[in-house]
Backbone as CSV, one residue per row, in Angstrom:
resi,resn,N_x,N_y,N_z,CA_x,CA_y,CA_z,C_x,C_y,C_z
1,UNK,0.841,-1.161,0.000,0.000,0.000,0.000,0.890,1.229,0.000
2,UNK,0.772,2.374,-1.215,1.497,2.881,-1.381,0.634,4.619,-0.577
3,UNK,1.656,5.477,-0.098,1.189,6.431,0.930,1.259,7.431,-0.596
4,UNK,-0.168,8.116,-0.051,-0.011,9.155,-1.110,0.873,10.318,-0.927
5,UNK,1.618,11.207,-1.715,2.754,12.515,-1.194,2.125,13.001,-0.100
6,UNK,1.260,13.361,-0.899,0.543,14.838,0.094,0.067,14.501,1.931
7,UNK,0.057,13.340,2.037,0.088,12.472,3.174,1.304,12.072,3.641
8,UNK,2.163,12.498,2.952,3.316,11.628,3.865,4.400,12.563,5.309
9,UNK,4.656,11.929,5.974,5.405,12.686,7.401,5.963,13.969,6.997
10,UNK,7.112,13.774,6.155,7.932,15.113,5.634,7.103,16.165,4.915
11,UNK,6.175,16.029,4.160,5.494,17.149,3.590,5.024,18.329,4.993
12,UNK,4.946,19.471,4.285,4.090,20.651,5.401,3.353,20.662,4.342
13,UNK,2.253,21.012,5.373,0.945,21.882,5.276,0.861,23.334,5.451
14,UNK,-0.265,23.849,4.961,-0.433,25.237,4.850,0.555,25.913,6.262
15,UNK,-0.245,25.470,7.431,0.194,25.842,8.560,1.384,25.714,9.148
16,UNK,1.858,24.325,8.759,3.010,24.421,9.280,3.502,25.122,8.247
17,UNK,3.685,25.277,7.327,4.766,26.390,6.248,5.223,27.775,6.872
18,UNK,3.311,28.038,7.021,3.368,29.686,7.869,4.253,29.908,9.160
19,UNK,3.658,28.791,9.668,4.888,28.448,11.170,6.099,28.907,11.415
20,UNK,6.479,28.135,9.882,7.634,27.628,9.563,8.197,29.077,9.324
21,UNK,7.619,30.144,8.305,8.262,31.165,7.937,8.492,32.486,8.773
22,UNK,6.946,32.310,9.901,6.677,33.304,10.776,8.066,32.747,12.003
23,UNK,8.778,31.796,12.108,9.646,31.372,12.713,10.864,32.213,12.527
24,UNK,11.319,32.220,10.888,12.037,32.607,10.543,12.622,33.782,10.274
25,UNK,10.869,35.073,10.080,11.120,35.694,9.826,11.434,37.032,11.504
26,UNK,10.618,36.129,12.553,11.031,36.315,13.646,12.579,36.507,14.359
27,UNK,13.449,35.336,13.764,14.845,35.312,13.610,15.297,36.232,13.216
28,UNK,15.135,36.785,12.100,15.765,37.514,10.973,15.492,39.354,11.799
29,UNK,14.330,39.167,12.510,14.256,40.594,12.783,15.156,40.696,14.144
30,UNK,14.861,39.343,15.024,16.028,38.898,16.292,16.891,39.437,16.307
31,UNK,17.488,38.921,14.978,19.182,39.220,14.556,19.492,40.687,13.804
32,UNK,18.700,41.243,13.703,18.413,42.392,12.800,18.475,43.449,14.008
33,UNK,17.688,43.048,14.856,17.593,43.951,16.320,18.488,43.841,16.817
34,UNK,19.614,43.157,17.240,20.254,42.503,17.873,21.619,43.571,17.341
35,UNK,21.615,43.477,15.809,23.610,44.086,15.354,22.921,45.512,15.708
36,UNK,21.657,45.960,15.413,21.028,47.254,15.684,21.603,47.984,16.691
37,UNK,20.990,47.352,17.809,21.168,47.349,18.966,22.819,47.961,19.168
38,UNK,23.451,46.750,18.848,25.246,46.924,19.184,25.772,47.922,18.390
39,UNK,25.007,48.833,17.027,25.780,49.641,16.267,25.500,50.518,17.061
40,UNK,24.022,50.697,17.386,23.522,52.088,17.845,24.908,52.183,19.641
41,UNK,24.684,51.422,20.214,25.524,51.807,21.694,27.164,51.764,20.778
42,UNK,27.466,51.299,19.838,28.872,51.517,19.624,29.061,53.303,19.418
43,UNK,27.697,54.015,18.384,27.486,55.182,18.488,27.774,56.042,19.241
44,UNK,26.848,55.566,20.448,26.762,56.285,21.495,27.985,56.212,22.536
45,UNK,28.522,55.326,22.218,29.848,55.613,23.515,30.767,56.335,22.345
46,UNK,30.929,56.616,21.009,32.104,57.268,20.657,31.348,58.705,20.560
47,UNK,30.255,58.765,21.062,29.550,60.451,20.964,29.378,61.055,22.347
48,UNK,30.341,60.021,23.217,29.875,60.520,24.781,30.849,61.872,24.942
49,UNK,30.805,62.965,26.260,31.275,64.104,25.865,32.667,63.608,26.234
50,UNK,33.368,62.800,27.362,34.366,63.085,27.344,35.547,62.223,25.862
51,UNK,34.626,61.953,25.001,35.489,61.389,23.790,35.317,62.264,22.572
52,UNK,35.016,63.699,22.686,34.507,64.403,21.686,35.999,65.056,21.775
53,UNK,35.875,65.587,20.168,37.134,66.362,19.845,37.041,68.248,20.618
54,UNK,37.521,68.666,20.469,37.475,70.429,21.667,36.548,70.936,20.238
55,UNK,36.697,70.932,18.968,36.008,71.453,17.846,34.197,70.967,18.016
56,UNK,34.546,69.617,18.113,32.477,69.315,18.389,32.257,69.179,19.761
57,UNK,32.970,69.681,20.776,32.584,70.362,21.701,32.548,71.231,22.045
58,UNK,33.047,72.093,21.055,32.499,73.494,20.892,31.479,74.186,19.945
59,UNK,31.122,73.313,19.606,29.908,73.189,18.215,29.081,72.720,19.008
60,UNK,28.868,71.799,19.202,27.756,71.001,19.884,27.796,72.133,21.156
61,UNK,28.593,72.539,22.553,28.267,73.987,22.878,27.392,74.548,22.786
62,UNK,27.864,75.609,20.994,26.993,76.661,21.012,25.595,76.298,20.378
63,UNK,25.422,75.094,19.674,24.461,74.612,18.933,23.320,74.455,20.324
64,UNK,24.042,73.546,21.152,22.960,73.370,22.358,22.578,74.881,22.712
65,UNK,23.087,75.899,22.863,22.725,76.872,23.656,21.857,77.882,22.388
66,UNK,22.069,78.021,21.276,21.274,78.365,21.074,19.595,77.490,20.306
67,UNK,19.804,76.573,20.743,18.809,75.569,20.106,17.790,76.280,21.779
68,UNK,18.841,76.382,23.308,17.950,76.460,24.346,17.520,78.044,24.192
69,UNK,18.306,79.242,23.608,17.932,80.361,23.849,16.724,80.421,22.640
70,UNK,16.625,80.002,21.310,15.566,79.875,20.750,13.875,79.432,21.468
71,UNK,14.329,77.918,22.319,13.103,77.274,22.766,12.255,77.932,23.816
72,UNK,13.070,78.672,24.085,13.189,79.726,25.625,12.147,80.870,25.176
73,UNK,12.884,81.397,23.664,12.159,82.643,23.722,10.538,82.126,22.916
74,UNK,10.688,81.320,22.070,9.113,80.635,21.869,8.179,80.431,22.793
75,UNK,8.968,79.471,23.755,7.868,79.410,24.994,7.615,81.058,25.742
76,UNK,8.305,82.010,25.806,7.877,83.029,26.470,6.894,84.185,25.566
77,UNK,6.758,83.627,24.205,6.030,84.451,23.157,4.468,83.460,22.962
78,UNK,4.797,82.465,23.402,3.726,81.329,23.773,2.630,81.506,25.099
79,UNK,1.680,82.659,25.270,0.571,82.865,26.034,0.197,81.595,27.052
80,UNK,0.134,80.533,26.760,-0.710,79.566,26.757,0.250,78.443,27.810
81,UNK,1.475,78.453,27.229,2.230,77.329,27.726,3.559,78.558,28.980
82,UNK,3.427,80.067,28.767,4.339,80.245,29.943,3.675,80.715,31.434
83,UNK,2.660,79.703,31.667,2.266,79.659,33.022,2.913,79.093,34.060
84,UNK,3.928,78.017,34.155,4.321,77.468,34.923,6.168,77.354,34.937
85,UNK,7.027,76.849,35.561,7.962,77.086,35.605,8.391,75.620,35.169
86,UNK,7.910,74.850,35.525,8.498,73.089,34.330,8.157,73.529,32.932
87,UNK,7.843,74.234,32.030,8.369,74.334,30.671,9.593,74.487,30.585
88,UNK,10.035,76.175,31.201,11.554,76.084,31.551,12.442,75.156,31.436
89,UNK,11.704,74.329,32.877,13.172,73.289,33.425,12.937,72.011,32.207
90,UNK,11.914,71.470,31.569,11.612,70.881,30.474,13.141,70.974,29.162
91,UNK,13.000,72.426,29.026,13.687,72.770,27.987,15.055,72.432,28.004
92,UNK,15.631,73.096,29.685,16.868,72.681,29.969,17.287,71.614,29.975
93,UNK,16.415,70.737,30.191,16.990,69.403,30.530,17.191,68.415,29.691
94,UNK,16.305,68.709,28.633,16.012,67.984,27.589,17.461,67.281,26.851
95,UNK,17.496,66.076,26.604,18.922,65.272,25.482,20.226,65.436,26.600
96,UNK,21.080,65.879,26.208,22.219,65.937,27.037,22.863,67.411,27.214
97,UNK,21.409,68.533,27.567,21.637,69.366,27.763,22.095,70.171,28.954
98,UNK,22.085,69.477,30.052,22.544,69.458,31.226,24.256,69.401,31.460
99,UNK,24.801,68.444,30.742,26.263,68.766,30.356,26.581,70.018,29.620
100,UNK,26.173,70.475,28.779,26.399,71.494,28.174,26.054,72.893,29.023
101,UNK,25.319,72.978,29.618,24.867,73.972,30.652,25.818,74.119,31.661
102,UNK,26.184,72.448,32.649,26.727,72.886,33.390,28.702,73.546,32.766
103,UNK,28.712,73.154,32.213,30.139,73.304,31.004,30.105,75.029,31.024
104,UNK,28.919,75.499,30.556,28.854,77.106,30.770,29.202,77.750,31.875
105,UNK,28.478,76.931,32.803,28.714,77.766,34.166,29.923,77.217,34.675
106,UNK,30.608,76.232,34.406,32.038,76.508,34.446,32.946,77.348,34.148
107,UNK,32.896,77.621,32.566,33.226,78.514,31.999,33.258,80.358,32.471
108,UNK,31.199,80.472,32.945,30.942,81.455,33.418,31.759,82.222,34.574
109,UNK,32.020,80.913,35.473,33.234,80.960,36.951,34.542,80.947,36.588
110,UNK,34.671,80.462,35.621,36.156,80.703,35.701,36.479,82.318,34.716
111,UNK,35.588,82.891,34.013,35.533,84.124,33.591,35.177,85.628,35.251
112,UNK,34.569,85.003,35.783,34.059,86.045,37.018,35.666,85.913,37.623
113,UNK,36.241,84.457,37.999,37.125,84.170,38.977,38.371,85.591,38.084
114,UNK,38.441,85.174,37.102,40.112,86.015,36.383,39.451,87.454,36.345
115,UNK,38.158,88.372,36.668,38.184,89.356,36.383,38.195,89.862,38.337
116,UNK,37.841,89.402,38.893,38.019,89.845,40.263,38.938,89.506,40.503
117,UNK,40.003,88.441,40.211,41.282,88.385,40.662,42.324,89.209,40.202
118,UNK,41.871,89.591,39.361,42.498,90.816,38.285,42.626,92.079,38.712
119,UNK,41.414,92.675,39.229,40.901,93.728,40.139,41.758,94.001,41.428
């Protein structure tokens, strides 16, 4: 008695095929997410501040500060949204603007420090 193909162990069926591909294509995004993943943090640690060159940290600087003195003066021409004082701190804080800020007021102190010591 001979087994017909379409009956026999090794063949798939509709379902298992789908299975089969929704398996695969699961993998494929796995592994897809996965080098993603490792390019994007390889990114991010050669963009951290203390590995930046003095040129794109001085770009990135003034770029941050005036990206904040722009957002600053919108929200204060903005009726609606300058009721409260977290827009402000919103703005400041926002990305990795907090390094760059405090970097100013370093800067700011060590400019006050050489003119009164000067005096």
């Amino acid at each position: 008695m001979s087994k017909n193909v379409l009956e026999a162990d090794t063949t798939l069926n509709l379902s298992d095929y789908s299975k089969l591909k929704l398996a695969e294509s699961h993998k494929k995004l796995y592994e897809g997410s996965i080098l993603e993943n490792e390019a994007r943090l390889d990114k991010k640690k050669e963009e951290r501040v203390y590995n930046l060159s003095f040129k794109d940290l001085s770009s990135n600087f003034f770029t941050t500060y005036t990206n904040i003195i722009n957002e600053m003066t919108s929200l204060a021409h903005d009726k609606e949204k300058n009721k409260d004082f977290q827009n402000y701190y919103d703005i400041l804080i926002k990305g990795n603007r907090l390094i760059y800020i405090g970097l100013g007021f370093i800067i700011l102190s060590l400019i006050i420090f050489f003119i009164f010591s000067s005096s």
